[in-house]
Structures are given as structure tokens and as C-alpha cells.
C-alpha positions in Angstrom: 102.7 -20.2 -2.8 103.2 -17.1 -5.2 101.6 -13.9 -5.7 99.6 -14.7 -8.1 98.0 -17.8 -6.4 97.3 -15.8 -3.1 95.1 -13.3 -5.2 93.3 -15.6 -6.9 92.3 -17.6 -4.1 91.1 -14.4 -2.6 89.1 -13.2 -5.3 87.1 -17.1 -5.0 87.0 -16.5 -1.8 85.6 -13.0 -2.3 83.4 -13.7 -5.0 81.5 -16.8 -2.6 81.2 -14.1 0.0 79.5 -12.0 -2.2 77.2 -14.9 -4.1 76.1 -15.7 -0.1 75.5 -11.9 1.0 73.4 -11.9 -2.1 71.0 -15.1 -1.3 70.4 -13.2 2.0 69.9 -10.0 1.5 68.6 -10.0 -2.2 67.1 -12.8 -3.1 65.7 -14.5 0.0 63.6 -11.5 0.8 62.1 -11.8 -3.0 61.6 -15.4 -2.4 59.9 -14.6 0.7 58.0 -11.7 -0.8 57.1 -14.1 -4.0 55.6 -16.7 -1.8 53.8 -14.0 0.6 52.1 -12.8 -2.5 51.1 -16.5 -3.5 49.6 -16.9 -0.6 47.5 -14.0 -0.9 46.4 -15.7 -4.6 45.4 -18.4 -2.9 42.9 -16.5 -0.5 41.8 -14.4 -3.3 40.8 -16.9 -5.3 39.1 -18.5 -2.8 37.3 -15.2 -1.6 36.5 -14.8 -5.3 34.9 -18.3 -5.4 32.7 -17.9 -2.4 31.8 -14.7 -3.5 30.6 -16.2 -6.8 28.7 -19.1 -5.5 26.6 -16.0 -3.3 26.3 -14.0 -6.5 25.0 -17.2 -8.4 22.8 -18.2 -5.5 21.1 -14.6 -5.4 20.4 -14.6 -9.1 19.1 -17.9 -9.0 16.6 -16.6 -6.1 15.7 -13.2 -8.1 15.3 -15.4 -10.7 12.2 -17.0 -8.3 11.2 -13.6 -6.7 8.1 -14.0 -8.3 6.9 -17.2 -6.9 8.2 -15.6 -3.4 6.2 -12.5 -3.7 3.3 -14.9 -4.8 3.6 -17.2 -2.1 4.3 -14.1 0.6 0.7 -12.5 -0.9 -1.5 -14.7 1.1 0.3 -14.7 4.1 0.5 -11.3 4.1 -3.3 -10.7 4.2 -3.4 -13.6 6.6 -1.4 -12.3 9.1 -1.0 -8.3 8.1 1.8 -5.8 9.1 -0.3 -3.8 11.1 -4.1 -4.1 12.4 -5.5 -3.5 8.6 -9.0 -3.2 10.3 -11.0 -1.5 7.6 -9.6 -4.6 4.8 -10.8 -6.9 8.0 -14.8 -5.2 7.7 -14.7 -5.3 4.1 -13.7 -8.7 4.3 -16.8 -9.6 7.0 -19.1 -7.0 5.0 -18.3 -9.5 1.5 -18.9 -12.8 3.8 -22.2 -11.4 5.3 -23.3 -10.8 1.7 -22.2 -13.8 0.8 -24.1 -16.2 3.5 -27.0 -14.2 3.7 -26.6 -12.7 6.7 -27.2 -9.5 8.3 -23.8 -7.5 10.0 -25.5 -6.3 12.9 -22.1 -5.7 15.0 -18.3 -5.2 15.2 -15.7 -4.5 18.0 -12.3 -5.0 18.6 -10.0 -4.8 21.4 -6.6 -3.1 22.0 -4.0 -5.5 20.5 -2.0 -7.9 22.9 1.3 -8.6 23.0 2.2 -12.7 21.6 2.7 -14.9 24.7 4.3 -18.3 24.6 2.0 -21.6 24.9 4.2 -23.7 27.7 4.0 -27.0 28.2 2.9 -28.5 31.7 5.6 -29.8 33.3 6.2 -33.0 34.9 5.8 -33.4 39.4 7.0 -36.3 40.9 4.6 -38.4 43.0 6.6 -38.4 46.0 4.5 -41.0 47.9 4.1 -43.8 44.1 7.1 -42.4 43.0 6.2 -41.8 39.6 6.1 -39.2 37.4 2.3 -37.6 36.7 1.4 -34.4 34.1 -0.7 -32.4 36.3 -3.7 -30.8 34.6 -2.7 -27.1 33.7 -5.4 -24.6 34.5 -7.3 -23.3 32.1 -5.7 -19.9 30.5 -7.3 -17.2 27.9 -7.0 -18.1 24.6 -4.2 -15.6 23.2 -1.6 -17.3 21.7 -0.7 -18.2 18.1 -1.4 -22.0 18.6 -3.5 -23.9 20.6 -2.1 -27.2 21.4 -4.3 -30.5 21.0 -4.1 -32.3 24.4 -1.3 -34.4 24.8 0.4 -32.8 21.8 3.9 -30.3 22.9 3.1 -26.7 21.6 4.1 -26.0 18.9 6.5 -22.6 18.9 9.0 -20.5 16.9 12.1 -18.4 18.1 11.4 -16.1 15.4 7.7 -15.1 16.9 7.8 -12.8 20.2 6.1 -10.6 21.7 8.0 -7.6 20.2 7.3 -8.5 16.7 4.1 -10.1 17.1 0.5 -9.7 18.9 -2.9 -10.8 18.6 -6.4 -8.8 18.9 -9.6 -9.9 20.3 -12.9 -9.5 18.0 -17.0 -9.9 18.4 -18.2 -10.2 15.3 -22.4 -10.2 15.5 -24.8 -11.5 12.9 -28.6 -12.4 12.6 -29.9 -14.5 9.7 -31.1 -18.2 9.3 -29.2 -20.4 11.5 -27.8 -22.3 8.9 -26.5 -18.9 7.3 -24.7 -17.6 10.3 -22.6 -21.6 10.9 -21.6 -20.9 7.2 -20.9 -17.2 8.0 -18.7 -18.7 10.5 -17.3 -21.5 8.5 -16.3 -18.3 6.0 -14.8 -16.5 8.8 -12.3 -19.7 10.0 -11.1 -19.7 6.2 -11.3 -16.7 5.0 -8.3 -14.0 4.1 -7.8 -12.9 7.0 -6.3 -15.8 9.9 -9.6 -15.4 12.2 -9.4 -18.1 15.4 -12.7 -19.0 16.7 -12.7 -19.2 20.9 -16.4 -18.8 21.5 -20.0 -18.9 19.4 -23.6 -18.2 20.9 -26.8 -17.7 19.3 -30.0 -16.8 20.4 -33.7 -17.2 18.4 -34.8 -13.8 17.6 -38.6 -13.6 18.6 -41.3 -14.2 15.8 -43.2 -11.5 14.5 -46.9 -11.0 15.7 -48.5 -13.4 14.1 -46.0 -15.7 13.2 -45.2 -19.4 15.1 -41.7 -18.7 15.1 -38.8 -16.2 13.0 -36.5 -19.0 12.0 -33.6 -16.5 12.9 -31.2 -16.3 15.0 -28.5 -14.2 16.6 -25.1 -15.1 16.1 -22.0 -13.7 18.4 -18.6 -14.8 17.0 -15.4 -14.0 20.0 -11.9 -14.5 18.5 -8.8 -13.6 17.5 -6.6 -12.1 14.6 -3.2 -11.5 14.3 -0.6 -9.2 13.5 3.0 -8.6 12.6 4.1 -5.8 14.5 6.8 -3.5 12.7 10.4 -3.5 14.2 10.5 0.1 13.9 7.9 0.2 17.0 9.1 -0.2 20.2 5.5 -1.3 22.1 2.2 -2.8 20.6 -0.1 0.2 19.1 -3.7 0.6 20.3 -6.0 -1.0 17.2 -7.2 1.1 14.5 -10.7 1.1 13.6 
């Protein structure tokens, strides 16, 4: 083998080193590098298309923010932020108007802090072996929803007693008997969310002279309810 042959098989030799040394150290790193930055694309796009369906979602529902706000109105004023007592008498002083009957008192109490309905559990007979519901003793009526016998109660995660409380009211009226059951009636379906727990009347006496008054006395006992704000950390004292 001459000269000449040695070198150039050499220089092949030295060029395939030099195409290898360059697959590794130039362009495998861009290849690597090239399909880093694809895959970063890919989770951009992605990103950018969740990100869109939010974005079309929220203009759809500004779109509706004025049914929301229309719907939210009445619930509002049923169940305020806040006592709202003097809305709450204007309310009663418009109803008495209304029915014809006279607004003879109001008071309310300090408000209470929402408790939980429970359902009665379940005992084991131990001597039919069965299982019985014992009858649950009778409790004050302060909760949001008064269960129908036999029926679960019904209850929300979303209503504590940190964000949520309920106020006990007299209302007291005097008219014709017929006026104050629809004053009540008024006051179950009025504005404001008012839950009757107790009603009395009594015949106011005749005057002199007269066989008998045809009115009556009505006392109303129930509750109202509030949305506390988050901002408080305990249940304020009602307003007047």
C-alpha cells in the first residue's frame, strides 16, 4: 500500500470521525432542544384552549348578568345581608295598611347563630331485635327548615352558622279577625322570608254599649333570616 492510499484512507477515516462528533455534540442537542420546544407548543396550545373556553364561558355569563342580578333581587330582600330591620317595619307598616289592621307592636331579639336540623337516628330494639326511630324531643324552632315528619331534613354545606343566623320577632296587631289571618297570610309571603312558629288572638272587649267589638288581638312569634357578612367574625346584636 502506497503513500498516497494511506492518506486517503485517513482523511475517510477522519472525515467520519468528524461527521459522528458532529451528530453528538451539534446536532443531537438541537434535535433535542427542537423537540423540547415542541413540546412546550403543545402545552401552550392547550393552556391557550382552556383558557379560551373560560374566557368564552365568562362572556357568555356577563352576557346573562342581567337575568342573574334579576333573579338574585328577590332573594336578596328575602333573606338580606344584614338585619335590614327598618325595610322589615316598612314592610309590616305597608301590610298593616293593606289588611286593615292596626300595628299596635314590634320586637325583635338578638340574632342567633344557624343550627343544623339532625335527623333522629335509628336504636336497636335489643329484646325484638328490630330497628325503631325513636320520637325526638321537641326543640325551638331556629333553624332554616323545618322538616315534615318522616321526611330527612333538608340541609346545605354552604349554610353555617358563621355565615348565617336567624332572629326571633312578635309582631302584634288588632283589627277584624278576618283582617289580622290575612295580615298573616301577607306576612308568610311577603318580601321579607318571615316563618310563622306561633299565633294567638284575643277579643278585644266591646265598647259600653255595644254586644260585642268584633276585634281582635293578634300576636304573630317567628323568624327571619339573615346572611351574615364573612368580614364578621361573630353574629351582631340586631339593629332596630
Amino acid at each position: 500500500m502506497d503513500k498516497n492510499r494511506l492518506w486517503l484512507i485517513g482523511s475517510v477515516l477522519v472525515m467520519v470521525f468528524v461527521l459522528v462528533g458532529g451528530v453528538f455534540l451539534g446536532i443531537q442537542p438541537q434535535l433535542a432542544a427542537a423537540a423540547t420546544a415542541n413540546e412546550q407548543r403543545v402545552s401552550v396550545e392547550a393552556s391557550n384552549a382552556g383558557q379560551a373556553a373560560v374566557l368564552d364561558q365568562l362572556k357568555k355569563d356577563f352576557d346573562d348578568i342581567g337575568t342573574l342580578k334579576a333573579e338574585l333581587a328577590p332573594l336578596s330582600a328575602s333573606v338580606p345581608s344584614g338585619t335590614m330591620m327598618p325595610a322589615f317595619v316598612k314592610q309590616l307598616d305597608t301590610l298593616a295598611g293593606s289588611t286593615q289592621v292596626t300595628l299596635d307592636g314590634f320586637t325583635v331579639s338578638d340574632a342567633t347563630p344557624y343550627a343544623p336540623v339532625e335527623a333522629p337516628a335509628a336504636v336497636v330494639d335489643s329484646e325484638a331485635g328490630s330497628t325503631a326511630t325513636p320520637t325526638p324531643a321537641p326543640a325551638p324552632i331556629d333553624a332554616a327548615t323545618v322538616p315534615t315528619a318522616g321526611v330527612p331534613p333538608v340541609t346545605s354545606a354552604q349554610i353555617t352558622a358563621e355565615n348565617f343566623a336567624s332572629l326571633a320577632v312578635t309582631v302584634t296587631v288588632s283589627g277584624g279577625y278576618a283582617n289580622a289571618l290575612s295580615f298573616v297570610n301577607g306576612l308568610q309571603t311577603g318580601e321579607r322570608l318571615f316563618l310563622v312558629s306561633g299565633l294567638t288572638t284575643t277579643t278585644k272587649a266591646p265598647a259600653v254599649g255595644e254586644a260585642s267589638s268584633g276585634l281582635v288581638t293578634a300576636v304573630i312569634s317567628g323568624l327571619v333570616y339573615v346572611l351574615v357578612p364573612a368580614a364578621d367574625a361573630a353574629v351582631a346584636p340586631a339593629a332596630g
